[in-house]
Structure formats: structure tokens, C-alpha cells
C-alpha positions in Angstrom: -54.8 -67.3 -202.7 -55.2 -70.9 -201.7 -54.4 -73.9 -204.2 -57.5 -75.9 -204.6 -57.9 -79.8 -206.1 -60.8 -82.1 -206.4 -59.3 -85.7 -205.7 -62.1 -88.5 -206.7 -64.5 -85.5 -206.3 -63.2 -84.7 -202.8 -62.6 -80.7 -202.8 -59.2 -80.1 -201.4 -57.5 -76.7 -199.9 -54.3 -75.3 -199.2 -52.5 -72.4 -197.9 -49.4 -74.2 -200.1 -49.0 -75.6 -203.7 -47.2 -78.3 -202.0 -50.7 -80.9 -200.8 -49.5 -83.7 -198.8 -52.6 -85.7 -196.6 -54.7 -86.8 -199.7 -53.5 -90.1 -200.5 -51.0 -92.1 -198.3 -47.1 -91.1 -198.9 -48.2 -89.3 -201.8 -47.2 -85.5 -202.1 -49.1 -83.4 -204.8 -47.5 -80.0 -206.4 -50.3 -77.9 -208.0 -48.5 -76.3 -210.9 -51.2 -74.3 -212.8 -54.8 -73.9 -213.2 -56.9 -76.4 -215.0 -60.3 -77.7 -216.0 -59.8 -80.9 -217.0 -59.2 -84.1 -215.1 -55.8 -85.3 -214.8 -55.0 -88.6 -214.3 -52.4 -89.9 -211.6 -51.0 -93.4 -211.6 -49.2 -94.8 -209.0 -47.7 -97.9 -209.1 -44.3 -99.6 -208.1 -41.1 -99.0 -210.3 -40.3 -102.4 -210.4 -37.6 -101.7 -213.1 -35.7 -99.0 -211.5 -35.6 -100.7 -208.1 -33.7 -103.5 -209.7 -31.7 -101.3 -211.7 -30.9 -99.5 -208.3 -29.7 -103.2 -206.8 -27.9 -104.2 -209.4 -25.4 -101.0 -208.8 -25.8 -102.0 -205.3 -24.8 -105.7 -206.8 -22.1 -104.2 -208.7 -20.7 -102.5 -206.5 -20.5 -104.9 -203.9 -18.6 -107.2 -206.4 -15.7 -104.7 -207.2 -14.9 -104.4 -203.7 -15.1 -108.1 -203.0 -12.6 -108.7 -206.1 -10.0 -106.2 -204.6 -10.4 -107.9 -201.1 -9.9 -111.3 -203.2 -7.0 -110.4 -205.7 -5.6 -109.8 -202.1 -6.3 -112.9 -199.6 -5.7 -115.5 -202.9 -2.0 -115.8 -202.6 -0.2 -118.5 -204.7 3.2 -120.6 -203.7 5.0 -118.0 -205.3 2.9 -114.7 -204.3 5.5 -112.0 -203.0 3.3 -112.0 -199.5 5.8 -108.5 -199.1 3.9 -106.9 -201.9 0.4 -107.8 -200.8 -2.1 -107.3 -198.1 -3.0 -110.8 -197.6 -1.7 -111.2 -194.3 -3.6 -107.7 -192.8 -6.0 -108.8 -190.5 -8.2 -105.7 -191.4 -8.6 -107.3 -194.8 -10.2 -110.8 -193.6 -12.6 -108.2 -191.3 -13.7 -106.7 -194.2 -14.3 -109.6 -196.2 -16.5 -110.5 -193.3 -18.0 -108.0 -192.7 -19.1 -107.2 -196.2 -20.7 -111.1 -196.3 -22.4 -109.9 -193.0 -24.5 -107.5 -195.6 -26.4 -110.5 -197.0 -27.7 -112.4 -194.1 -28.7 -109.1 -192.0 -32.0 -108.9 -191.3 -33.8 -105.8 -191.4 -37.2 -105.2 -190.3 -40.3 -108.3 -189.9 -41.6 -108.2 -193.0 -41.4 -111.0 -196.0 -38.3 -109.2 -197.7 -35.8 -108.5 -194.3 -33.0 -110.3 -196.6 -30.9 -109.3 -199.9 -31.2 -113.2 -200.1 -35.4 -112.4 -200.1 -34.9 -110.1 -203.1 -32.8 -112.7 -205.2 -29.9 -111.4 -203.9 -27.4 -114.8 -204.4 -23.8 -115.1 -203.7 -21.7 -117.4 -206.0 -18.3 -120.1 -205.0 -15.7 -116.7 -205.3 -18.5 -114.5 -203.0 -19.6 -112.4 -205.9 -23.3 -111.7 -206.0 -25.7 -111.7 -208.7 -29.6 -111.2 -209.0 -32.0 -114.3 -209.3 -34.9 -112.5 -211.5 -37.9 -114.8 -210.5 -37.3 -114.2 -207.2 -36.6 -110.6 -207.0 -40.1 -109.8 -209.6 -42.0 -112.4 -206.7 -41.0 -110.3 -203.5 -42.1 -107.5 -205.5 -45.0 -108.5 -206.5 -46.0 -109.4 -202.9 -44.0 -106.5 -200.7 -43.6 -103.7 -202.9 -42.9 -101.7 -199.3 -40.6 -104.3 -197.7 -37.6 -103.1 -200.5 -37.8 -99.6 -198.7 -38.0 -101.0 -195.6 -35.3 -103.2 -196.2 -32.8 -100.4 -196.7 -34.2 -97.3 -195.6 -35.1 -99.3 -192.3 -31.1 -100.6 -191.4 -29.7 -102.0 -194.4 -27.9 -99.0 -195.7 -27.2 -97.7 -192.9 -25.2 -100.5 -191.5 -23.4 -100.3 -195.4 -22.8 -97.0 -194.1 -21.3 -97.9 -191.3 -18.9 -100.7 -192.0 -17.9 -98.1 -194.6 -16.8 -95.4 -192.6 -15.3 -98.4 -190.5 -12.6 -99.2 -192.7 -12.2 -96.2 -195.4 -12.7 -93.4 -192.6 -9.7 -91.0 -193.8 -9.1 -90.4 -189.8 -10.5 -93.5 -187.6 -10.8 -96.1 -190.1 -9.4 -99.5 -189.8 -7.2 -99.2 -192.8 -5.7 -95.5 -192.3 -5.1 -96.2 -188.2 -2.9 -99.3 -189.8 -1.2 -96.8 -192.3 -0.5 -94.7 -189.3 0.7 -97.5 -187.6 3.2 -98.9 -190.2 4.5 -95.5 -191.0 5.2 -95.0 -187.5 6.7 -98.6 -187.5 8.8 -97.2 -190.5 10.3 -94.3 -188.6 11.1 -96.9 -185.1 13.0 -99.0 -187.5 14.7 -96.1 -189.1 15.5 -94.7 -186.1 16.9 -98.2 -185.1 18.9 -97.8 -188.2 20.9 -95.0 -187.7 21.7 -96.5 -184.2 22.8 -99.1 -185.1 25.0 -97.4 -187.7 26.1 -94.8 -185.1 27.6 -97.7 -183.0 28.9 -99.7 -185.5 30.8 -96.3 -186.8 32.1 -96.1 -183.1 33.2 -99.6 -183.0 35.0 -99.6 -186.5 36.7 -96.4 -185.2 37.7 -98.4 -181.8 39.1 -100.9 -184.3 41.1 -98.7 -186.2 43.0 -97.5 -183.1 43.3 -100.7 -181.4 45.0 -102.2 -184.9 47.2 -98.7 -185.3 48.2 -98.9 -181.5 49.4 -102.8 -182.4 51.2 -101.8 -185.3 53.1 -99.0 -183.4 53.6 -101.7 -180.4 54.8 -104.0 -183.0 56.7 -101.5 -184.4 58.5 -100.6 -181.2 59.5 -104.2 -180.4 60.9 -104.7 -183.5 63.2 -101.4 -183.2 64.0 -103.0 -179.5 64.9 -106.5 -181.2 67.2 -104.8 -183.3 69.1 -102.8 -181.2 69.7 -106.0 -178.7 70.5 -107.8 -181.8 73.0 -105.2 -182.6 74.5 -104.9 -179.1 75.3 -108.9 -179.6 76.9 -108.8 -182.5 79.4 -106.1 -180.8 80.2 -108.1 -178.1 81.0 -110.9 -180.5 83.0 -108.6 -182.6 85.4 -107.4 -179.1 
């Protein structure tokens, strides 16, 4: 049979248990079969949205440390063991700062800076509380719009840009180093060919001298032989 409710008196039916239409972006699930009035609240989860951007927040923050730990080289920083001189690292680093001055929709909150969102001297971010519980308090909505509407997906997308296991900035630049790797190797073992070849020229050259030198000696002492006859007759 159908699934009946009375919302503030209104009579509603269904061919579902699943009631959507009643009340704006509200769905309601009729469970079981009762007489008396239940009592729905709605209101805005102010606590788990901000618990929701802080992970956002903290997440944020551990990638912006390993981009940092990488870019702050000292005098005496080993720049062979580090990635500060990738160019793919300073594009991510800006890229990622690009997330907090987008703007995302036309509302009041189009910002992370509008929900409190503030970035510090080393480009970590924190939440400013006031501000975050005031754009609630005035555009509950705008926080959905705000990522729903762009903001996560363009997260998405600078994401896949440079973690992509196939087309993404930092795996095309392991592909091209590891092919760099196998040019120089290749060069190598070239060069090693040749120098082989040339040590081997060497070796002749010197043991054709030595039998030259060899040979002019046995010359110089048969002559020298052949003079001291003649003196002797």
C-alpha cells in the first residue's frame, strides 16, 4: 500500500517510503506505523562543518610542510638529495595557495578566507573561530555552495594534476628522469666501449715500439760488433 504522513496537518501520499517534495531539500523515510506526532528539527550542524574544515585545514598543512621541508634549502643542503630545484614543486606550492583566494559562487561566503580560513608567515592555515560561527550564522548554504559548487572540485583537480599515477606532473618527471637515467647509462658504456678500444690501440702502439726499439738495438750491436773486427784485422 501507499505510505501516508501528515506534515503540519497536511496529508501526504506515496507510492514509496522514501517522501521527498514536503519541505525544501528535505527527504523523509517512513519507517513504521505510528499515532503519535514526531517531531523533526532541522537546523545547521555548525559543529561538524567545522570539524569537516579543519581536516580539510589539516590536510592542507601536511602537504604544504612536505612542499616546504623541500623548497627551504640551507648553505649546506645537499640540493642532490632534494627536490627543491623541481619546477613541479614551486607549481604546486602555487597552486595549492590558489585554493584560498578562489572564488566560488556570488554569495557572502565564495572564499576559505570568508569562513576564517587564515594562512600564517610559513603558508600553514588555521581557522579564525569568530569568523567562521559569523558566516554561519548568516549563510548556512553558502558552505555547500562553496565546495559543492567548484571548490572541491578544483582540489580535485590540481590533485589529479600532480599525483595522477599516469599523467601527473610528478610521475611524467619520474618517467622523464628514469629515462634520463638509461641516456646517461647508455652514454656510459660508450664511452667505456671507446675508451677500451683506445687503451687497446695503446697497448699495441707501445708493444710495436718496444719491438722497434728492440730491433734497433740488435742492429746497433751487430754494427758495433762488425767495428770492433775491423779494428781487430
Amino acid at each position: 500500500s501507499n505510505a501516508h504522513v501528515k506534515v503540519d496537518g497536511l496529508d501526504i501520499e506515496r507510492r514509496s517510503n522514501t517522501i521527498e517534495g514536503v519541505l525544501p531539500g528535505v527527504t523523509l523515510t517512513a519507517q513504521k506505523l505510528t499515532t503519535a506526532p514526531e517531531s523533526l528539527v532541522i537546523a545547521d550542524d555548525t559543529v561538524s562543518t567545522k570539524g569537516a574544515l579543519q581536516k580539510v585545514v589539516d590536510a592542507y598543512n601536511e602537504v604544504i610542510r612536505s612542499v616546504q621541508g623541500e623548497l627551504d634549502l640551507e648553505a649546506d643542503t645537499d640540493r642532490a638529495k632534494t627536490l627543491g630545484g623541481e619546477p613541479a614543486i614551486r607549481s604546486l606550492q602555487a597552486r595549492m595557495q590558489g585554493l584560498l583566494v578562489r572564488e566560488v559562487g556570488s554569495g557572502d561566503i565564495r572564499t576559505l578566507a570568508d569562513l576564517g580560513v587564515r594562512s600564517a608567515r610559513d603558508g600553514s592555515l588555521s581557522i579564525d573561530a569568530a569568523t567562521f560561527d559569523r558566516a554561519i550564522a548568516r549563510d548556512p548554504s553558502g558552505v555547500d555552495e562553496l565546495f559543492d559548487g567548484g571548490l572541491a572540485s578544483f582540489a580535485s583537480t590540481v590533485a589529479d594534476a600532480f599525483a595522477d599515477s599516469t599523467s601527473g606532473a610528478f610521475a611524467l618527471r619520474s618517467k622523464g628522469l628514469a629515462a634520463e637515467k638509461l641516456r646517461i647509462d647508455h652514454r656510459i658504456e660508450v664511452l667505456e666501449a671507446r675508451a677500451e678500444r683506445y687503451r687497446d690501440l695503446l697497448i699495441a702502439r707501445f708493444t710495436a715500439m718496444e719491438q722497434l726499439i728492440s730491433s734497433s738495438r740488435a742492429i746497433g750491436n751487430f754494427l758495433t760488433s762488425q767495428e770492433n773486427n775491423k779494428v781487430k784485422e
